[in-house]
Backbone bond lengths (Angstrom), bond angles and torsions (degrees), N, CA, C in turn:
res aa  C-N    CA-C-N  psi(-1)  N-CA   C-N-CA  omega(-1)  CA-C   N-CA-C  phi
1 X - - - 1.458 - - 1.533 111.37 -
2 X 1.712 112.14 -48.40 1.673 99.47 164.80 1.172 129.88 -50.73
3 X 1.475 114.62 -45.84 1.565 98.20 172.00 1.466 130.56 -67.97
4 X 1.356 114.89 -16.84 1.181 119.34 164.36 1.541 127.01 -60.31
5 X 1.386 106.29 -32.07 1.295 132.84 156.04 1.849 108.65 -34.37
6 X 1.051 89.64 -65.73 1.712 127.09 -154.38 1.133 93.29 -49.34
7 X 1.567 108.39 -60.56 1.540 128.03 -150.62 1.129 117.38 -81.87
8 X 1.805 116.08 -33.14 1.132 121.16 121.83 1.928 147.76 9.72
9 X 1.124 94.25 -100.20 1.363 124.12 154.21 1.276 123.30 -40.82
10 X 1.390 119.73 -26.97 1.444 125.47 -178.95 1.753 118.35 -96.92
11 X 1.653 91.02 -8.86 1.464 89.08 -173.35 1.321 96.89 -114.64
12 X 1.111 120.70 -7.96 1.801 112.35 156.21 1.170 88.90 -93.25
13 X 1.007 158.12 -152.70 1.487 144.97 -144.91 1.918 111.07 43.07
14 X 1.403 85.66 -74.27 1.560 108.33 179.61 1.916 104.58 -55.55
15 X 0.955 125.93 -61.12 1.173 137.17 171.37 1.119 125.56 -45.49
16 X 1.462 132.00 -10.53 1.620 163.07 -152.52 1.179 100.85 -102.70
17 X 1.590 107.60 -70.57 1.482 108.97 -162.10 1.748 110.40 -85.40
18 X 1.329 126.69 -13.36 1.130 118.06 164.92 1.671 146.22 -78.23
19 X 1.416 103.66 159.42 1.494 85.45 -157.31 1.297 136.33 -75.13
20 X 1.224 102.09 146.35 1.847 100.64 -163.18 1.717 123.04 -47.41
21 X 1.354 101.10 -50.85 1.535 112.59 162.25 1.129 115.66 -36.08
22 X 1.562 125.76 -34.56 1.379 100.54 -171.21 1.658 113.46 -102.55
23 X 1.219 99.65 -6.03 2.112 96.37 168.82 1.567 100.85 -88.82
24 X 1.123 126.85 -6.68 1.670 105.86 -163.56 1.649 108.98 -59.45
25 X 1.118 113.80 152.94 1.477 104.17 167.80 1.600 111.32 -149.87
26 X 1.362 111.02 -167.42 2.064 98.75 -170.05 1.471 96.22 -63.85
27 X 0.969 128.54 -68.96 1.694 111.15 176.61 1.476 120.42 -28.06
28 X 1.466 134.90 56.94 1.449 124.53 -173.60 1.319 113.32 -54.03
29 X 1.154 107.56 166.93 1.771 129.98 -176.08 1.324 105.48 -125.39
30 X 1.145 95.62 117.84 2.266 77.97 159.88 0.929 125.07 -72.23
31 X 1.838 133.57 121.83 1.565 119.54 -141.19 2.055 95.09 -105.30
32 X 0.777 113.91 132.59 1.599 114.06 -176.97 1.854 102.15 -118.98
33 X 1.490 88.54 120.74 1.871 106.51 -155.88 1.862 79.42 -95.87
34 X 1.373 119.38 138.20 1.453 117.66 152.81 1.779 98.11 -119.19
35 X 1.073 145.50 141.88 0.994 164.49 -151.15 1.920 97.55 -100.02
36 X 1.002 101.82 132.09 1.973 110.90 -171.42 1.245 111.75 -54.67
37 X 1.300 146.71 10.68 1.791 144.92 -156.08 1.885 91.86 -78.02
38 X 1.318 121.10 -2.66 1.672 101.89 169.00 1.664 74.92 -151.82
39 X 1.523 89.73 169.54 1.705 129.40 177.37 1.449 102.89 -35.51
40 X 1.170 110.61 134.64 1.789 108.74 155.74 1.663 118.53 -52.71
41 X 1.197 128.77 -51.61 1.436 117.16 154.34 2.017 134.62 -20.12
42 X 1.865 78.59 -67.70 1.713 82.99 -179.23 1.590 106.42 -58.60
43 X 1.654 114.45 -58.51 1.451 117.77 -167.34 1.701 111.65 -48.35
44 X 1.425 124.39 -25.20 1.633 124.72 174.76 1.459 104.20 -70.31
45 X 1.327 106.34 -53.60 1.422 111.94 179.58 1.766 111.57 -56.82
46 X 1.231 127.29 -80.01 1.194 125.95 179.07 1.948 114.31 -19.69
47 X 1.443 101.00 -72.05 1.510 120.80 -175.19 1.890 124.14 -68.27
48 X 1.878 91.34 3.31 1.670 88.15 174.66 1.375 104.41 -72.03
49 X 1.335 120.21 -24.35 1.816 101.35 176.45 1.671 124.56 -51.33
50 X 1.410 82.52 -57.50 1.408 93.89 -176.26 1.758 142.61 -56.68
51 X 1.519 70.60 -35.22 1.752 96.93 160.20 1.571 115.42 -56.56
52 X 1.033 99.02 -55.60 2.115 116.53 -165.79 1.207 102.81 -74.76
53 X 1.629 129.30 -17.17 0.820 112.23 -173.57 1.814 113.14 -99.58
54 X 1.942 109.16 -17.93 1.262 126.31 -178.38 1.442 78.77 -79.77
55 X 1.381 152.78 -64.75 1.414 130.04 -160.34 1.285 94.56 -32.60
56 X 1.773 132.91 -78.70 1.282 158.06 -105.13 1.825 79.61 -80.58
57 X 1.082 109.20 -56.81 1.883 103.86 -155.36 1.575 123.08 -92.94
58 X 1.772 99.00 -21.32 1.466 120.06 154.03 1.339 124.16 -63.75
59 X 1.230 115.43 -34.73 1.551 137.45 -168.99 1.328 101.00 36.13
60 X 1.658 109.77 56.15 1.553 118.14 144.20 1.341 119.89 -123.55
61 X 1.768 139.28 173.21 0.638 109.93 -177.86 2.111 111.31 -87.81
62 X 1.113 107.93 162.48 2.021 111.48 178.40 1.508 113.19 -101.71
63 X 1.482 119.57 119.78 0.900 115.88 165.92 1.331 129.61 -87.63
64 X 1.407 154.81 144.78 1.189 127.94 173.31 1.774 120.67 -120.22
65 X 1.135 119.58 113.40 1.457 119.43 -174.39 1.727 106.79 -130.76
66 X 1.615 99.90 168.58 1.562 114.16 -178.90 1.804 89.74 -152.93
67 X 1.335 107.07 -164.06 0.925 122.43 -159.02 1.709 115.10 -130.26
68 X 1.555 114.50 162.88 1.856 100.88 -179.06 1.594 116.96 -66.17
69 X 1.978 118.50 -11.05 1.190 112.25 -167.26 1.470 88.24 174.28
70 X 1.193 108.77 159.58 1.513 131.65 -157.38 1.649 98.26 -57.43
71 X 1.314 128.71 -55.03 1.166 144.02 -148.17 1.491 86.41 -76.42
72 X 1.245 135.50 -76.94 1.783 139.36 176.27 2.260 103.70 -31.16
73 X 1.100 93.61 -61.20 1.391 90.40 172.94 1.453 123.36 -53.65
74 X 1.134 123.00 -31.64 1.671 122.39 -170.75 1.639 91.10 -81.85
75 X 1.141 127.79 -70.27 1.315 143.82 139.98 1.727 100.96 38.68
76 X 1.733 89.65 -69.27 1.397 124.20 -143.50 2.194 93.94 -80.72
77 X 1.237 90.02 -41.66 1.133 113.04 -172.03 1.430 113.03 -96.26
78 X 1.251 136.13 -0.99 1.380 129.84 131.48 1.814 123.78 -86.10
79 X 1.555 116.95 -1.44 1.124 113.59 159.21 1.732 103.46 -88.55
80 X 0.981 145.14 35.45 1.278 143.39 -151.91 1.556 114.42 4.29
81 X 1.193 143.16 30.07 1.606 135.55 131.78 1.729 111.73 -3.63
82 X 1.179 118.86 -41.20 1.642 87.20 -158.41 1.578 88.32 -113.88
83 X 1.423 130.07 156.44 1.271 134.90 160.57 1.251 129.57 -64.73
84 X 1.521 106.46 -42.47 1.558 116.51 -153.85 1.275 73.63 -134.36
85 X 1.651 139.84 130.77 1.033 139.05 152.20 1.871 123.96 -126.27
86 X 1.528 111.56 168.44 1.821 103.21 -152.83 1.451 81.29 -151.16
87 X 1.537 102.46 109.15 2.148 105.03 -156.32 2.019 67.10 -129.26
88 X 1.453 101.56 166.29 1.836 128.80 127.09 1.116 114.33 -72.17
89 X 1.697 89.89 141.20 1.564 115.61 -148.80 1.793 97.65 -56.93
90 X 0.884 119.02 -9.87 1.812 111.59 -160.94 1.915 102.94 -90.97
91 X 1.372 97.52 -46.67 1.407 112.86 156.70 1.646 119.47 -60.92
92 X 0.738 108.94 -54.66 1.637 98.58 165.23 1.971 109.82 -59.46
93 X 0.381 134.78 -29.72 1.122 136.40 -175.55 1.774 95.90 -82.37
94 X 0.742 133.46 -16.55 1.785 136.04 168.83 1.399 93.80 -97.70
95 X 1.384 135.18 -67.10 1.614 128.09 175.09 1.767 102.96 -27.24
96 X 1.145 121.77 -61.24 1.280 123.86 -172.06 1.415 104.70 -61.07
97 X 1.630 122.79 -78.17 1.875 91.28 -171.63 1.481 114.74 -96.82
98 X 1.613 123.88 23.19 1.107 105.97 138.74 1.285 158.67 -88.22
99 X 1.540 87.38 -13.16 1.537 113.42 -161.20 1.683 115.25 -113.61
100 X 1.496 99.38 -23.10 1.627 121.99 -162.99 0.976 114.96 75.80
101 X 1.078 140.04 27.78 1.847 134.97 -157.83 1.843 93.54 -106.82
102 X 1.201 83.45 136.82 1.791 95.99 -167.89 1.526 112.87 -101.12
103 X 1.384 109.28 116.12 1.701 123.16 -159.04 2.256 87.18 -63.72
104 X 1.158 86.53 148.12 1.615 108.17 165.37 1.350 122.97 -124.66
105 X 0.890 119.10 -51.49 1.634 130.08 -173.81 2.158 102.22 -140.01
106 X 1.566 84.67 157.59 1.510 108.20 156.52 1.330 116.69 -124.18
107 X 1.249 145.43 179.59 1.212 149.21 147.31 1.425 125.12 -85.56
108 X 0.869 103.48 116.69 1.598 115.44 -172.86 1.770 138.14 -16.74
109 X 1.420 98.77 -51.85 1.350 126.45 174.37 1.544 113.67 -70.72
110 X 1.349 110.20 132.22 1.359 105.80 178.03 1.689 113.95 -69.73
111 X 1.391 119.84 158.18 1.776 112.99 -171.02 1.773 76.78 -107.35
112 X 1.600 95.96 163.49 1.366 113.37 177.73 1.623 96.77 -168.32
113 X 1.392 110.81 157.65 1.601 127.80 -159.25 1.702 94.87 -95.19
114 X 1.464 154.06 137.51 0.764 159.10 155.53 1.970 123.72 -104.01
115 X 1.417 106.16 125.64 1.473 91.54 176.85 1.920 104.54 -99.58
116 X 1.056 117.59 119.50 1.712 124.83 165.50 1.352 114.94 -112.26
117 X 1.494 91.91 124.85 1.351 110.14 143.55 1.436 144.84 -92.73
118 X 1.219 147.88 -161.97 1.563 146.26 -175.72 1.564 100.61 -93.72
119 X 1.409 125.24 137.75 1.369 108.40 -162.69 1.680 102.08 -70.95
120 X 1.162 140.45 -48.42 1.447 136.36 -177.96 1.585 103.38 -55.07
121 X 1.124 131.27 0.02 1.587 119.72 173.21 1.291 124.57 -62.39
122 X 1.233 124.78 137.94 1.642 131.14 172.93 1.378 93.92 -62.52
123 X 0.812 157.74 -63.18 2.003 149.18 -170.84 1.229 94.93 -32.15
124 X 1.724 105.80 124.68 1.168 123.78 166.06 1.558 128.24 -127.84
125 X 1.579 85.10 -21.18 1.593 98.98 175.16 1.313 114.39 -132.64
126 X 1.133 131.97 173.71 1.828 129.46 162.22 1.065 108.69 -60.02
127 X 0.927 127.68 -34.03 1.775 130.84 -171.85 1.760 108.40 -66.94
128 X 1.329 113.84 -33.02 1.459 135.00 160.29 1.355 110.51 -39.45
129 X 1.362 124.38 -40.34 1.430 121.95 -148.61 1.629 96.98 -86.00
130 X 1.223 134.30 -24.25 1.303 148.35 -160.11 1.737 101.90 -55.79
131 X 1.244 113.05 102.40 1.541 121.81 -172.66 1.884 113.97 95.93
132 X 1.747 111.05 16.29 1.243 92.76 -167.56 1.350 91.39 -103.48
133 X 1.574 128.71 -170.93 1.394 123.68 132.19 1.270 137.04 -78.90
134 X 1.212 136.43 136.23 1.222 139.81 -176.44 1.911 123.57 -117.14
135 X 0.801 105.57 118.15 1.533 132.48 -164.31 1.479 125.70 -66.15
136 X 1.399 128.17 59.85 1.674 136.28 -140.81 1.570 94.33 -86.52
137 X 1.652 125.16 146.92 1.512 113.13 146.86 1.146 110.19 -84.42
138 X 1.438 123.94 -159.54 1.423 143.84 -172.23 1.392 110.46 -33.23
139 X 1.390 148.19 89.77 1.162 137.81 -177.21 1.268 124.11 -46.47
140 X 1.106 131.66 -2.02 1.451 140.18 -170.77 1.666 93.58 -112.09
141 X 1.289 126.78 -9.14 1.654 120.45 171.34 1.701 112.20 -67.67
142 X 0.742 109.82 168.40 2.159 104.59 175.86 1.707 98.58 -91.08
143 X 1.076 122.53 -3.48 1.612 106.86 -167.88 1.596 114.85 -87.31
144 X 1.747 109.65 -27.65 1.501 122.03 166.85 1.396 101.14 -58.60
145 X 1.456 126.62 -62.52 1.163 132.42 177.56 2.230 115.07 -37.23
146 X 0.727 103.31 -54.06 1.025 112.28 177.12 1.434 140.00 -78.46
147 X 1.160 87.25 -18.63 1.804 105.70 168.04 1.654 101.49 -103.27
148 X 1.273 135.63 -52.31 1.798 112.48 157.78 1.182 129.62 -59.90
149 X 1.466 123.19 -1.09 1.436 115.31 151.87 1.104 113.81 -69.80
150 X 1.492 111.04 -35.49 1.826 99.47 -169.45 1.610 105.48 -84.85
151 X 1.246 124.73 -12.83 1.442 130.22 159.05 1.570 100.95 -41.33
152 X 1.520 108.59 -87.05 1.137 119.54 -168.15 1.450 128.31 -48.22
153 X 1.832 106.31 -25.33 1.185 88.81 161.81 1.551 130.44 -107.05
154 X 1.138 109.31 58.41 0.951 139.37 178.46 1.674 136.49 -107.81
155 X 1.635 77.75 -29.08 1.680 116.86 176.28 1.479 113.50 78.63
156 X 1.512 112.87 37.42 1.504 119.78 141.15 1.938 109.93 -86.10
157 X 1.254 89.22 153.53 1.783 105.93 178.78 1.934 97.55 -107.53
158 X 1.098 90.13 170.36 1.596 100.85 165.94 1.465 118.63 -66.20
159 X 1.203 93.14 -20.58 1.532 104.03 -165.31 2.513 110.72 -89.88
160 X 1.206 71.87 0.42 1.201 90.96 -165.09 1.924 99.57 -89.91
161 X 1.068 121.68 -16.77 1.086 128.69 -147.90 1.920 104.95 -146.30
162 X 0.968 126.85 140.47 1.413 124.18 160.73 1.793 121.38 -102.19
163 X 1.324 136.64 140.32 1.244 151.17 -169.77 1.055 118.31 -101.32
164 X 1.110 121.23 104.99 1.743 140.20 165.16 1.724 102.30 -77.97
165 X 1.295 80.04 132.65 1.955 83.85 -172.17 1.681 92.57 -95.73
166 X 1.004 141.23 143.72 1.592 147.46 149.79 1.033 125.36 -123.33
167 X 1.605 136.40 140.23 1.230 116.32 178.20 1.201 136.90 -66.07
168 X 1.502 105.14 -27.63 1.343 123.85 -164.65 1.568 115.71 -134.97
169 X 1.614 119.31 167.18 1.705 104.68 -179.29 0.667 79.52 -84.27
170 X 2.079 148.45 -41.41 1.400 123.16 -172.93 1.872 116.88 -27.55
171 X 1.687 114.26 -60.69 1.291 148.47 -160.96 1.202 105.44 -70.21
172 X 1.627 124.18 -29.08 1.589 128.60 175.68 1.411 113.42 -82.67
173 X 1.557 118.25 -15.08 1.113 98.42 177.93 1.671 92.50 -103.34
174 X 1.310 134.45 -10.15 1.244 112.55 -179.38 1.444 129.41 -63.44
175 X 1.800 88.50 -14.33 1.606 96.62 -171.66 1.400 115.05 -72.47
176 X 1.262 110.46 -19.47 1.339 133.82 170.05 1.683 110.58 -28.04
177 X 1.677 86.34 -79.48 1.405 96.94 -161.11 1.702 103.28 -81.43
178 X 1.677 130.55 -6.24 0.988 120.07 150.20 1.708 138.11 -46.92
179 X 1.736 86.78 -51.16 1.705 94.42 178.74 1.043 95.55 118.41
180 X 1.609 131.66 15.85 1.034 118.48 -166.24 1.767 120.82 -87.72
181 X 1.531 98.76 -20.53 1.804 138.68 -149.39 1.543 93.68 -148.31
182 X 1.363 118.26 147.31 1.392 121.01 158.04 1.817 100.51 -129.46
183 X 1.428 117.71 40.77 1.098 116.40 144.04 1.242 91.58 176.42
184 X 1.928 122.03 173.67 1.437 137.59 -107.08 1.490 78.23 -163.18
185 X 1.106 125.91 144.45 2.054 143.47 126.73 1.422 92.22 -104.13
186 X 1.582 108.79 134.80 1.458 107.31 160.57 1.927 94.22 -169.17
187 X 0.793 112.95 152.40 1.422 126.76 -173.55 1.098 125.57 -76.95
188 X 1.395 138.15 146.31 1.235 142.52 -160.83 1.433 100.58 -67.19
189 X 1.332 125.25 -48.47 1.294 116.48 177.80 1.527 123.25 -61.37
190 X 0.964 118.77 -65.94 1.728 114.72 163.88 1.705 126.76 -24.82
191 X 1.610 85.89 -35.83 1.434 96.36 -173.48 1.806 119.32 -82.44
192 X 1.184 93.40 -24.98 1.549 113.14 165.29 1.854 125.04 -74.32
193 X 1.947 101.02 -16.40 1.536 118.20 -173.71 1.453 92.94 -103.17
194 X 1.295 128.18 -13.91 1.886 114.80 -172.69 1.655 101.55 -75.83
195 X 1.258 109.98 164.57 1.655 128.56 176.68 1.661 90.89 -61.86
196 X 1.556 88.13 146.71 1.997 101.26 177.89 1.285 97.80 -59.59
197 X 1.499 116.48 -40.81 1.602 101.66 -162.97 1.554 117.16 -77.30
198 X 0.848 121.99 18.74 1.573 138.38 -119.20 2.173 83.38 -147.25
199 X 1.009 97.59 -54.55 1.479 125.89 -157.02 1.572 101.48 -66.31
200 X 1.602 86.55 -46.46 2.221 116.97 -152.61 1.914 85.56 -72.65
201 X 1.290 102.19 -37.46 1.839 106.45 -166.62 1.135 119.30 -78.54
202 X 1.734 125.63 13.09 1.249 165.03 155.97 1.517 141.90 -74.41
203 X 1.151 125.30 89.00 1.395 117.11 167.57 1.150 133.97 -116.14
204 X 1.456 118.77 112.94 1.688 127.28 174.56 1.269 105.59 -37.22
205 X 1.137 119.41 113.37 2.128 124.05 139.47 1.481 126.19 -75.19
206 X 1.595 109.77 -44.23 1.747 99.83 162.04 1.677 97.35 -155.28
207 X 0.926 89.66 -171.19 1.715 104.76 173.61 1.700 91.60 -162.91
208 X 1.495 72.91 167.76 1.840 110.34 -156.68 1.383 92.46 -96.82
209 X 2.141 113.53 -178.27 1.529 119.62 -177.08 1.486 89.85 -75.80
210 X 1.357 103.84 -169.97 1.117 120.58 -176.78 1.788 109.93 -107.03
211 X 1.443 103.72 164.60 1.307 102.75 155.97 1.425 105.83 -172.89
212 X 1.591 116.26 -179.12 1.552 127.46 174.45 1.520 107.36 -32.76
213 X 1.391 101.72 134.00 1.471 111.70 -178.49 1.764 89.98 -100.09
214 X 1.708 87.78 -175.66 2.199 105.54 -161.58 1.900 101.83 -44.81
215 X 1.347 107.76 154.04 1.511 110.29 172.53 1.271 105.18 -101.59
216 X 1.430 128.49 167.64 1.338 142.30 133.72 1.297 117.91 -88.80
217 X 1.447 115.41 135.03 1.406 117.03 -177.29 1.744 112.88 -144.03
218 X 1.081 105.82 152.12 1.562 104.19 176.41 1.690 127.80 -116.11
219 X 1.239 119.45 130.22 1.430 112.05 -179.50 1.830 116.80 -29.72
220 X 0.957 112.14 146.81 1.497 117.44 145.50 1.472 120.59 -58.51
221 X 1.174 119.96 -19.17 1.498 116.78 -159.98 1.182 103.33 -98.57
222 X 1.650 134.60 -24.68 1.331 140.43 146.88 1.076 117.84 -27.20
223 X 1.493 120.64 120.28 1.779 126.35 166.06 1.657 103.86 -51.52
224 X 1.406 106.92 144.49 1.503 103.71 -175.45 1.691 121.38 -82.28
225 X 1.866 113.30 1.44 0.827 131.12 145.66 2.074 122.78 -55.35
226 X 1.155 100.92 -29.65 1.553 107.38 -166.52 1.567 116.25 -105.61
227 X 1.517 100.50 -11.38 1.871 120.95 176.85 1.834 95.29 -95.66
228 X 1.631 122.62 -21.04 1.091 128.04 170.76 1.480 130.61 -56.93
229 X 2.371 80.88 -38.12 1.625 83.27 -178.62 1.571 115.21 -102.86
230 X 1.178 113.94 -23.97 1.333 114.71 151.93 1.534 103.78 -30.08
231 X 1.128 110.37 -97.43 1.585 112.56 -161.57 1.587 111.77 -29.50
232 X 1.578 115.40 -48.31 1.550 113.45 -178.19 1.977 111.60 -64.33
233 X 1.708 105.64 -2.92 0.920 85.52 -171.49 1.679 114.67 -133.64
234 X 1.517 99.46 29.15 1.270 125.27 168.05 1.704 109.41 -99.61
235 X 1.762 92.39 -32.73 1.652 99.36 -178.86 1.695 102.47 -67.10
236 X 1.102 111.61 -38.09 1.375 110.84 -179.67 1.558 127.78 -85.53
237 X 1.096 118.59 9.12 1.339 150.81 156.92 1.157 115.17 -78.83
238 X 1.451 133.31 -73.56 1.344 139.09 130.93 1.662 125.36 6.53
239 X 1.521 115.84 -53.08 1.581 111.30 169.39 1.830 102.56 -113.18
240 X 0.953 121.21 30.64 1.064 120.79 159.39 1.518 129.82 -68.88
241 X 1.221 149.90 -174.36 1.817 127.92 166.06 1.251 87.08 -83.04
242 X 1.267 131.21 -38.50 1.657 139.96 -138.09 1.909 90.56 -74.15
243 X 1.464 84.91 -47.49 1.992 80.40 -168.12 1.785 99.37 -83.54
244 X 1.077 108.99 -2.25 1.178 106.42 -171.50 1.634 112.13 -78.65
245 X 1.592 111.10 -53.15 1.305 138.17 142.45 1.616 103.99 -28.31
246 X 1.066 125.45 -80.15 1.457 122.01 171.12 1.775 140.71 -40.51
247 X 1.455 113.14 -14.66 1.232 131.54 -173.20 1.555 86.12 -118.84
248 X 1.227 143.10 -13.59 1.395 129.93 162.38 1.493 109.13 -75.46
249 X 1.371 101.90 -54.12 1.803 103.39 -168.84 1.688 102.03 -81.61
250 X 0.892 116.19 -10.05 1.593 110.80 166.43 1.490 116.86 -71.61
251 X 1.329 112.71 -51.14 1.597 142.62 -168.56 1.286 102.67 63.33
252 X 1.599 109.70 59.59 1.704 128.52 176.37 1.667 81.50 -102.21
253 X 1.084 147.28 -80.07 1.463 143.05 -163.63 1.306 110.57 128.81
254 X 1.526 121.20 -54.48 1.424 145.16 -176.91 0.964 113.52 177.73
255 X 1.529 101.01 -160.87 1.817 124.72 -176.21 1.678 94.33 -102.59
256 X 1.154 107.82 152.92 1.420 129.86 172.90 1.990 97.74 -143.46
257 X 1.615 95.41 136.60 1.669 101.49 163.87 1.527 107.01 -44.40
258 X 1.255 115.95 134.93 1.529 108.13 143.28 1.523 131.19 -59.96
259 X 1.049 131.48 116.61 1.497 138.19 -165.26 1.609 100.86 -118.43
260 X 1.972 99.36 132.16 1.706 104.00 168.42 1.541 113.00 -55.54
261 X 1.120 103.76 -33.83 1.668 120.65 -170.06 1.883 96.78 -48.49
262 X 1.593 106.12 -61.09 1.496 105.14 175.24 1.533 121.34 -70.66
263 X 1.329 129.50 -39.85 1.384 99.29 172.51 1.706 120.47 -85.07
264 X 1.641 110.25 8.75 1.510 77.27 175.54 1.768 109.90 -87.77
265 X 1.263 97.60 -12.36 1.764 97.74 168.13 1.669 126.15 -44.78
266 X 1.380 81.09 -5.31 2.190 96.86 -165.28 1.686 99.08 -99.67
267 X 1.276 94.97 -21.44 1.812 97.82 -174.61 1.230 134.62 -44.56
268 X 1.313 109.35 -41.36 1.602 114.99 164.39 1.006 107.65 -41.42
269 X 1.936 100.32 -73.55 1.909 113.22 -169.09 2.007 100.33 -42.43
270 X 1.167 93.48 -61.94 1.752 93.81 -170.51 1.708 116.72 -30.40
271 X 1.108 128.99 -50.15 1.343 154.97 -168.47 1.538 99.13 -89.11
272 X 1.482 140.15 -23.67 1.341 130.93 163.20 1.837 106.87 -72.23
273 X 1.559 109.89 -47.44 1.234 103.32 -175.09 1.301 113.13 -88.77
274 X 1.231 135.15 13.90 1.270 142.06 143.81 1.223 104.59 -54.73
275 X 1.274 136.36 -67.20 1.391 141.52 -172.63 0.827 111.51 -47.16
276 X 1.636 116.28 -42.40 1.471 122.91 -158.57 1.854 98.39 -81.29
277 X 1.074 103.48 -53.45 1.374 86.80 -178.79 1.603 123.36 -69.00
278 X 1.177 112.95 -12.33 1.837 103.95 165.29 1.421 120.95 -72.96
279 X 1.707 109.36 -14.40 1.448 101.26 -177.83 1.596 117.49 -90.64
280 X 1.353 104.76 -4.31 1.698 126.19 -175.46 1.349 88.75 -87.33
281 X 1.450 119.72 147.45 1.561 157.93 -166.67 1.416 113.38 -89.96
C-alpha cells in the first residue's frame, strides 16, 4: 500500500511540473500556475485549500501546476498557460506588461531576504561568512537579489564568499543540514512555510528591507466577467476558516488589492531579471 502511495505521489508530482498546454482538453480546468520558490510537494500541499475552494465557488474543475525552475515558469506565463497565476512581485510585474495579466491581490505580509544558518553554527555575523559557502535559490527569484545586496552593502564582494546554486528555499536550506553550504538566503515567506522542526534548526543572522510580498494575477484571455469571479472568490476564500487556516500556515497574513503604486516599485528588479534571463541558454 506504501508504494502505492509512493507511486502515486510521484505521478502528481510528475504531472505538476508539466506544461499546462499540453494536458488541457474539452473538459477545461482553470489552470492555477504557483511559481517553483518551494518543492513540488510543499506547493500541492500548501495550495490544496485554495484550489478546492476556487473549484467550490467557480464550479469548475482547478488545476494546479508550476514549473521545473523559475525561468520555464515565466516562460510559461508569458505564453499565458496559466489562468490564475501567484509569481514574486518582480515577476509579476513582467506578467503585467509582458503578458497583460491583470494583478488582483498581494499577500499581506511584507517579503524580506533572510540569511540562515544551522543553529549550532559559529556564524554570528555577515562578516563571518567571508570564505564560507552560501546557499542561493533560483537566481532569477528577488530574494538572492536582495539578500546580496545586503551582503554587499555591507562590504562583502562576491568574491568574498562562494555560491551554492539551489533550486529552491525549500533546497537552500537542505543544503544546510547536508553540509553542503554553511549558510542559506531564503525568504521570509518560505521560511514561515518550512516544518517547526525544520524552522527550530535555524538561526537568522540578518535580514534585508522589505518589500511587496507574491501577487495574484489573472490571464488576459479570461472574460472580464470570469477574472470578476475569481476575484469575488478568492475574496471569499480569504475570510473563509479554510483561507483563514491557510494565511496562518502560509504566514502570507491575507489579501491586499493589487496596487500600480506596488508593482512599479519592482521595476528596476523586473528589468534586471529580464536581462538576466536573456543572457541564460
Amino acid at each position: 500500500m506504501r508504494r502505492l502511495l509512493q507511486l502515486a505521489l510521484s505521478l502528481v508530482m510528475a504531472a505538476f511540473f508539466v506544461s499546462a498546454q499540453a494536458v488541457r482538453g474539452p473538459d477545461e480546468a482553470l489552470v492555477l500556475g504557483v511559481f517553483p520558490n518551494l518543492s513540488a510537494r510543499a506547493i500541492v500541499a500548501l495550495y490544496q485549500p485554495m484550489q478546492a475552494h476556487l473549484e467550490k465557488s467557480l464550479q469548475q474543475r482547478v488545476q494546479t501546476y508550476s514549473a521545473p525552475d523559475f525561468k520555464a515558469f515565466v516562460e510559461r506565463t508569458f505564453k499565458r498557460e496559466y489562468d490564475v497565476v501567484v509569481l514574486a512581485p518582480h515577476l509579476a510585474r513582467l506578467a503585467q506588461t509582458e503578458a497583460g495579466y491583470v494583478p488582483l491581490f498581494r499577500y499581506s505580509r511584507e517579503l524580506h531576504a533572510m540569511i540562515v544558518v544551522p543553529e549550532s553554527s559559529p556564524i554570528r555575523t555577515l562578516e563571518d561568512l567571508r570564505g564560507k559557502t552560501l546557499a542561493l535559490p533560483d537566481r532569477l527569484a528577488i530574494i538572492p537579489v536582495l539578500g546580496l545586496r545586503l551582503l554587499h552593502n555591507r562590504g562583502l564582494t562576491d568574491g568574498d564568499f562562494k555560491i551554492y546554486s539551489a533550486t529552491s528555499h525549500s533546497n537552500a536550506v537542505l543544503s544546510l543540514q547536508r553540509g553542503e553550504a554553511q549558510a542559506a538566503i531564503i525568504g521570509s515567506a518560505p521560511y514561515a512555510q518550512l516544518p517547526e522542526d525544520l524552522r527550530e534548526s535555524l538561526r537568522i543572522v540578518a535580514t534585508s528591507e522589505s518589500i511587496p510580498n507574491q501577487f495574484i494575477l489573472a490571464s488576459p484571455d479570461l472574460p472580464p466577467a470570469r477574472i470578476a469571479a475569481v476575484r469575488k472568490a478568492l475574496l471569499e476564500f480569504a475570510a473563509s476558516v479554510e483561507g483563514r487556516q491557510f494565511f496562518e500556515r502560509s504566514g502570507f497574513n491575507g489579501l491586499k488589492p493589487a496596487t500600480e503604486a506596488d508593482l512599479m516599485k519592482m521595476e528596476t528588479y523586473a528589468r534586471d531579471v529580464q536581462s538576466l534571463m536573456k543572457a541564460q541558454p
